[in-house]
Legacy VTK file of the C-alpha trace (Angstrom):
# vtk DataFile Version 3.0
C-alpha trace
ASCII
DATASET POLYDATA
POINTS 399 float
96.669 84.357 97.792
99.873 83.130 96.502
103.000 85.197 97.913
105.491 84.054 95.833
106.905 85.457 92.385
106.067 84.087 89.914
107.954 82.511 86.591
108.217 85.438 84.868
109.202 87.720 87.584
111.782 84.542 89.359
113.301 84.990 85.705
113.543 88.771 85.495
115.102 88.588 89.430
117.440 85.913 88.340
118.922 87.656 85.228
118.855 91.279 86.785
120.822 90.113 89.463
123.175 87.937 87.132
123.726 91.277 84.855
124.387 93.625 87.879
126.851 91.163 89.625
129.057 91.092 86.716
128.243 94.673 85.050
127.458 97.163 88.322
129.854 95.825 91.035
131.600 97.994 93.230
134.112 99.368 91.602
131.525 100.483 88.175
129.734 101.694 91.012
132.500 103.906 92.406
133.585 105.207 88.962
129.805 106.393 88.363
129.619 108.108 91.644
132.596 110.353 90.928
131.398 111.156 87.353
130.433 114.495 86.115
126.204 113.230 86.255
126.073 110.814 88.997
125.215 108.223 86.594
125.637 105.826 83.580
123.315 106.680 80.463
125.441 103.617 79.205
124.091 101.227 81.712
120.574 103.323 81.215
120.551 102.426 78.119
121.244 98.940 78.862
118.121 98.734 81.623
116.201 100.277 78.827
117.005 97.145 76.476
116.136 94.714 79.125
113.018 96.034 79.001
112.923 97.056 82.798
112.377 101.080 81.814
108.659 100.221 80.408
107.886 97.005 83.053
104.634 99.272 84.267
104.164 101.251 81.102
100.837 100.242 79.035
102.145 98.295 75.344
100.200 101.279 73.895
102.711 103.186 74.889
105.941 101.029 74.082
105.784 99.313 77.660
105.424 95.822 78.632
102.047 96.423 80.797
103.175 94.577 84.084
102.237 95.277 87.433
103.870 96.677 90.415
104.968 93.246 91.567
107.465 93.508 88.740
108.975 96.912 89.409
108.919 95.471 93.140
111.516 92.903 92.278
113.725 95.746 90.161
113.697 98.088 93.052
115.155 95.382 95.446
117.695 94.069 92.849
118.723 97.606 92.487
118.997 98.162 96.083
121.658 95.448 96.205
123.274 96.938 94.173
122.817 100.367 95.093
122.156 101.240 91.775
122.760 105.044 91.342
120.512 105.927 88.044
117.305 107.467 88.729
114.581 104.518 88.001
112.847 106.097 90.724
112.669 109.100 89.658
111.807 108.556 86.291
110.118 105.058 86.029
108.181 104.964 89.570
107.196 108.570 89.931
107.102 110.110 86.744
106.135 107.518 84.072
103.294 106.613 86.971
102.160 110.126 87.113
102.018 110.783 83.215
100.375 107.400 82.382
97.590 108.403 85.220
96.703 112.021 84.620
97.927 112.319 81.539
96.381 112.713 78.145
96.757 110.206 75.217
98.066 112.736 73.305
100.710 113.730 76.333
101.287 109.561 76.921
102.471 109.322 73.331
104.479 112.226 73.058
106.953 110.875 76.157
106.441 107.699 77.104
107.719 106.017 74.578
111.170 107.710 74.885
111.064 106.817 78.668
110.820 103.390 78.214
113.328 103.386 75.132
116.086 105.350 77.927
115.580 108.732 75.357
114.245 110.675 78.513
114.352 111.340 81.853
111.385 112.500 84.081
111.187 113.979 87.821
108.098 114.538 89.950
108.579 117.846 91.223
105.917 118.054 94.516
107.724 119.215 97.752
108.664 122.615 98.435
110.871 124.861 101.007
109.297 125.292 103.891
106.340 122.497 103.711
108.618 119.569 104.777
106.610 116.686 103.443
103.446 118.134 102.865
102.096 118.421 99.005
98.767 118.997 99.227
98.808 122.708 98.809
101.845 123.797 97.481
102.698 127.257 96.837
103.669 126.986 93.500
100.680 128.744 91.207
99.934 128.076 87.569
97.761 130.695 85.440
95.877 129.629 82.231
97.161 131.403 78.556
96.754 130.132 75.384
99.390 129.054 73.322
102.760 130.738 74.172
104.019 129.636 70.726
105.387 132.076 67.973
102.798 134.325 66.309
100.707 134.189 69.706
99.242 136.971 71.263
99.244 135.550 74.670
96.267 135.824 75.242
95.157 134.942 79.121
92.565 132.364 78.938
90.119 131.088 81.622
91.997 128.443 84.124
89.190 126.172 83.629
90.080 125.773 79.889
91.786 122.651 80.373
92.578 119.846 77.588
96.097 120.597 76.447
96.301 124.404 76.859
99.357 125.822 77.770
99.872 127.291 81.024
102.788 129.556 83.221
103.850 128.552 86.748
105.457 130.663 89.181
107.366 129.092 92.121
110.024 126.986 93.607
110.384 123.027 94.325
113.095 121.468 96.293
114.249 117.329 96.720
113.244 117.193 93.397
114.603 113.386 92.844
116.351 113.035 89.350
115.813 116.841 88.973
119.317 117.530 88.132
119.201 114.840 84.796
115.086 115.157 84.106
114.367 115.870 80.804
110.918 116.370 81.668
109.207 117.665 84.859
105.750 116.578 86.334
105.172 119.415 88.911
102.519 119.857 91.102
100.516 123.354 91.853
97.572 125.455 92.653
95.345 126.704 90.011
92.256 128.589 90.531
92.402 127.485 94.214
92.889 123.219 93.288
95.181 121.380 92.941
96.644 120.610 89.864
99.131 118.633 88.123
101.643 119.945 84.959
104.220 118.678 82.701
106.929 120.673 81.931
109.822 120.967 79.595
113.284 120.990 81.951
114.734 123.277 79.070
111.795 125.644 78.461
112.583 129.367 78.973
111.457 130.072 82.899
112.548 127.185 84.303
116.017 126.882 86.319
117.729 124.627 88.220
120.015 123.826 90.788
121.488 120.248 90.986
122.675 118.974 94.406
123.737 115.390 95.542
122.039 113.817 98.096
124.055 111.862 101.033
124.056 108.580 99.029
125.255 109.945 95.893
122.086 110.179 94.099
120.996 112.916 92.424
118.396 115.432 92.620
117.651 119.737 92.373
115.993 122.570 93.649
114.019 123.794 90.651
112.598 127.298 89.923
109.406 128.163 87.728
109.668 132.131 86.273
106.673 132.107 84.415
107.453 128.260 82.968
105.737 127.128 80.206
103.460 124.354 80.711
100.700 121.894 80.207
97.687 120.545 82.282
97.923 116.828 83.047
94.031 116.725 83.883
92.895 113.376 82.740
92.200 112.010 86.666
91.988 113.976 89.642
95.462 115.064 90.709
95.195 114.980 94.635
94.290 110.995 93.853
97.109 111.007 91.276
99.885 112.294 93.568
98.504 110.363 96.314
98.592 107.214 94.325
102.055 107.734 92.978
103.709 108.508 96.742
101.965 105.751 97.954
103.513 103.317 94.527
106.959 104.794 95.252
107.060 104.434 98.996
106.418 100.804 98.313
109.372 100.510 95.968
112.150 102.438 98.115
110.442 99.826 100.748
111.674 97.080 98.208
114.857 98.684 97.769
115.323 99.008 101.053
114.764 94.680 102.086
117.816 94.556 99.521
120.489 96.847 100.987
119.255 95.325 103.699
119.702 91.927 103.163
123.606 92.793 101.319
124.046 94.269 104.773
123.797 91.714 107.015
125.396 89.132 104.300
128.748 91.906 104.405
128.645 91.392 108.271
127.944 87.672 108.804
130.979 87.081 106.477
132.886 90.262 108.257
132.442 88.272 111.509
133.678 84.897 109.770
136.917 86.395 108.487
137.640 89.118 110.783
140.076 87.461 113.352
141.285 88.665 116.298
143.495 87.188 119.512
143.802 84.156 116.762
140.268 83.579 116.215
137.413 84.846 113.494
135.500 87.612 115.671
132.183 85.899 115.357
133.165 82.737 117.960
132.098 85.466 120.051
128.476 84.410 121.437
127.469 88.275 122.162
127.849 89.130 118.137
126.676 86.238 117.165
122.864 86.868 118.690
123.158 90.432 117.127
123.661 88.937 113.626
120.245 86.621 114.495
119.011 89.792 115.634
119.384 91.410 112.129
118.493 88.262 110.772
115.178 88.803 112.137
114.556 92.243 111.086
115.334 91.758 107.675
112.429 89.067 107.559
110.307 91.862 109.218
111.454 93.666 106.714
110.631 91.874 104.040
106.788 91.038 105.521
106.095 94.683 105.051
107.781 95.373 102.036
105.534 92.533 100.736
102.477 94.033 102.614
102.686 97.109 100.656
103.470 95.679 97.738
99.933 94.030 98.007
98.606 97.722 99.369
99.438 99.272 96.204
98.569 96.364 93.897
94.894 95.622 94.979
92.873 96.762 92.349
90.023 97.246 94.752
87.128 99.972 94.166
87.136 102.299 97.077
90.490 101.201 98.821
92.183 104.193 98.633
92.038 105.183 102.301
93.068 101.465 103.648
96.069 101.425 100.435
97.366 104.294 102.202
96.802 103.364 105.443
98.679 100.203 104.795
101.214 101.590 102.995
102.332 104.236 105.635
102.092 101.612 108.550
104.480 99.389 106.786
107.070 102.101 105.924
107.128 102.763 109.707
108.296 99.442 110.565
110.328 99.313 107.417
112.120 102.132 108.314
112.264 101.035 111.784
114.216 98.273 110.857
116.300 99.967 107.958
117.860 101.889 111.118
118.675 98.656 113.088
120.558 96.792 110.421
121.783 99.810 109.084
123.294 100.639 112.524
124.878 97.369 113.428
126.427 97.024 110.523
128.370 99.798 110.729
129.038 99.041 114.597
130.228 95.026 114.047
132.479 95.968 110.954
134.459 98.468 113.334
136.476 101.188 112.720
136.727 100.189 108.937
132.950 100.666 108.207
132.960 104.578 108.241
135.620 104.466 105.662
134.076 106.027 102.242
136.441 103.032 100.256
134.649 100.345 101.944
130.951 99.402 100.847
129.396 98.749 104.180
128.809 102.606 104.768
127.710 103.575 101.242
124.744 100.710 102.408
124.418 102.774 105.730
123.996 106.102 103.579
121.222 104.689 101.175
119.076 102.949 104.299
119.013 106.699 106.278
117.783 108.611 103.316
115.235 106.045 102.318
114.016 106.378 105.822
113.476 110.344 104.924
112.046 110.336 101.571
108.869 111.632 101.101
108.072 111.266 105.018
110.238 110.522 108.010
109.241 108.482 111.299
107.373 111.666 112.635
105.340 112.517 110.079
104.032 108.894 109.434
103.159 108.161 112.768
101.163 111.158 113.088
99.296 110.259 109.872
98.770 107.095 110.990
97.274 108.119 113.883
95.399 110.858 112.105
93.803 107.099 110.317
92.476 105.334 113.672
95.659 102.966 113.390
96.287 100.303 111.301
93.944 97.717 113.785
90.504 99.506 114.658
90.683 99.992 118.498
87.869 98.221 120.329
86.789 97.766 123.960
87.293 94.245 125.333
84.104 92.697 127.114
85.048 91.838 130.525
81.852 90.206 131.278
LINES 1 400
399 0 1 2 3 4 5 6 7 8 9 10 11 12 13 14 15 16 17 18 19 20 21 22 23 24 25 26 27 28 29 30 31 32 33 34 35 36 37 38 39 40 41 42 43 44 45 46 47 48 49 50 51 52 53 54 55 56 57 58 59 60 61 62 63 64 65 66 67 68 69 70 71 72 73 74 75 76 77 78 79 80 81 82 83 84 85 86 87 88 89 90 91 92 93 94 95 96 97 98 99 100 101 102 103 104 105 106 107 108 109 110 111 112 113 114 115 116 117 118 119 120 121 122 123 124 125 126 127 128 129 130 131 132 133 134 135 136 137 138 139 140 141 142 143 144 145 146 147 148 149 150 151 152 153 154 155 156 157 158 159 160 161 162 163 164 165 166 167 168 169 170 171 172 173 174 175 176 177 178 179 180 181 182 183 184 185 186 187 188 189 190 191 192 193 194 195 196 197 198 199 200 201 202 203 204 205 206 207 208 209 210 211 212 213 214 215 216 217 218 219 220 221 222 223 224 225 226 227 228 229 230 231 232 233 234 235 236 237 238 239 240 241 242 243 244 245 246 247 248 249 250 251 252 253 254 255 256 257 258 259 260 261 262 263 264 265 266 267 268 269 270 271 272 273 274 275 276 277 278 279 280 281 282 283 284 285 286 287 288 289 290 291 292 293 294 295 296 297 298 299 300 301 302 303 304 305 306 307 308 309 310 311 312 313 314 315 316 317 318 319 320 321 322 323 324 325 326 327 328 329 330 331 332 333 334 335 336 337 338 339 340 341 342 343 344 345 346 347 348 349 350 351 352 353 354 355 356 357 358 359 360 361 362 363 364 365 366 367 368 369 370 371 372 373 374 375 376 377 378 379 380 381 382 383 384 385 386 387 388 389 390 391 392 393 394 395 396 397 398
């Protein structure tokens, strides 16, 4: 198995990083942060024409039809950059979802503007009250036919599926690139399943509150009054969601090795320059084995990242259980490690690293809620246990 990127995904690293350095430094950064949106549909736009909106996208559908590996090495460019737009939200979970359950007809009608930077989605599956569960959300959809002019509004059957229009009734919260989306994938219960819809942010019924979250990106508690709606039924949609949590927990994994790894480059070159009693603070032998220390958790790090990059990117009939089973294992240590750097960071760069106007904290912020997206330490550990582990116990022969 060969670990390493390959040509066409060195070259897409090398010239994402090349553009952000010199077009999304700190100070771009800073001015998008305190702007009215929380982000740049000029440097959107730009992503777009790199082709980085449509990396996972099928051709069919105005994409480039890459793999995960390549939206791996976008996530971690952007997290060096601490790139505030919502590819997440829109490219990750949304485009993922749609190009799963939706239908051809559904695929054409948004995809293409996705990967052109038209449109913004949002995957719209946690809820108040259910922490991180999404399996059986409150939210309820209830079959009608079309809700267009001239209709009668007629209720039809839930199990009429293909296209018809439906209403949903509820409330979503965390809803990641909610505040911007110009489309909503929601998740909710219909005739006792689970089931997946796409929504129009704008339609009649649907309102929202936008909020920022502690590292400046954005996202919204929505609320469905009787929202129009249609089914995305084209794969199961417990599989679908579980496939697309498991996809993006992978990439804020990514994301994560590179705030990471700008982390620990900030300090190491803190401790070189910082001087104190006439000498750079890093002669000193006790901070110098706490940089190695970070040094080797951000290659820990990076081994998991890269494990669940290879969880998600299998291919394999019937891995579903082990793909999340992997994945959720990894984030553990991931986050795990997030904290550490994260944490000493802040603690080697002094008093001046809990300043908002230096950088080293806005790193801090990003690494904590990465750690709490989706899941948190708790919850994962209990899953994993749930599993059996991520080794299969066995009893050692002592004879």
């Amino acid at each position: 198995m060969d670990l390493e990127l390959s040509d066409i995904q060195q070259e897409l690293a090398g010239s994402l990083a090349k553009y952000l350095r010199s077009e999304y430094d700190q100070s771009t950064r800073e001015a998008i942060l305190h702007s009215a949106e929380g982000i740049s549909r000029d440097q959107w736009a730009s992503f777009a024409q790199m082709g980085l909106l449509g990396l996972a996208v099928p051709e069919a559908y105005g994409g480039a039809g890459m793999t995960f590996a390549e939206v791996g090495v976008v996530m971690e460019a952007f997290g060096r950059a601490l790139v505030l737009e919502p590819y997440l939200a829109t490219v990750v979970l949304g485009a993922n979802a749609l190009t799963l359950a939706g239908s051809e007809e559904q695929k054409q009608a948004v995809l293409p503007s996705v990967c052109e930077g038209t449109a913004f989605l949002a995957f719209a599956v946690l809820e108040p009250g259910s922490r991180y569960s999404v399996g059986s959300p409150a939210t309820i959809a209830q079959g009608t036919g079309d809700l267009g002019p001239g209709s009668d509004s007629t209720v039809r059957p839930a199990s009429q599926s293909g296209g018809d229009t439906v209403t949903l009734r509820g409330e979503k919260s965390g809803v990641l690139g909610g505040d911007v989306a110009d489309h909503l994938i929601v998740t909710a219960m219909e005739d006792g399943e689970l089931g997946l819809f796409l929504v129009d942010a704008s339609a009649q019924g649907v309102h929202r509150i936008a909020h920022r979250q502690a590292d400046g990106l954005g996202s919204a508690s929505v609320r469905f009054d009787d929202a129009p709606a249609q089914r995305l039924d084209a794969a199961p949609a417990a599989e679908v969601v579980a496939r697309v949590l498991d996809t993006a927990n992978a990439a804020i994994m990514a994301e994560a090795v590179g705030a990471m790894e700008v982390s620990l480059r900030m300090t190491a070159d803190y401790l070189k320059t910082r001087e104190q009693f006439g000498a750079p603070i890093g002669a000193n032998q006790a901070l110098q084995h706490r940089a190695a220390d970070m040094y080797a958790t951000l290659e820990e790090a990076r081994s998991m990242a890269l494990y669940a990059r290879l969880a998600v990117s299998s291919g394999v009939e019937g891995a579903e259980k082990d793909r999340h089973r992997d994945v959720i294992a990894a984030k553990i240590i991931v986050d795990r490690c997030a904290r550490h750097i994260s944490q000493e960071s802040i603690q080697m760069h002094g008093g001046i690293g809990m300043t908002m106007e230096y950088p080293i904290g806005h790193y801090a912020k990003r690494l904590t809620v990465i750690a709490r997206t989706f899941d948190d330490a708790d919850s994962l550990t209990a899953e994993l246990a749930q599993l059996g582990g991520l080794i299969e116990p066995y009893a050692a022969d002592l004879n």
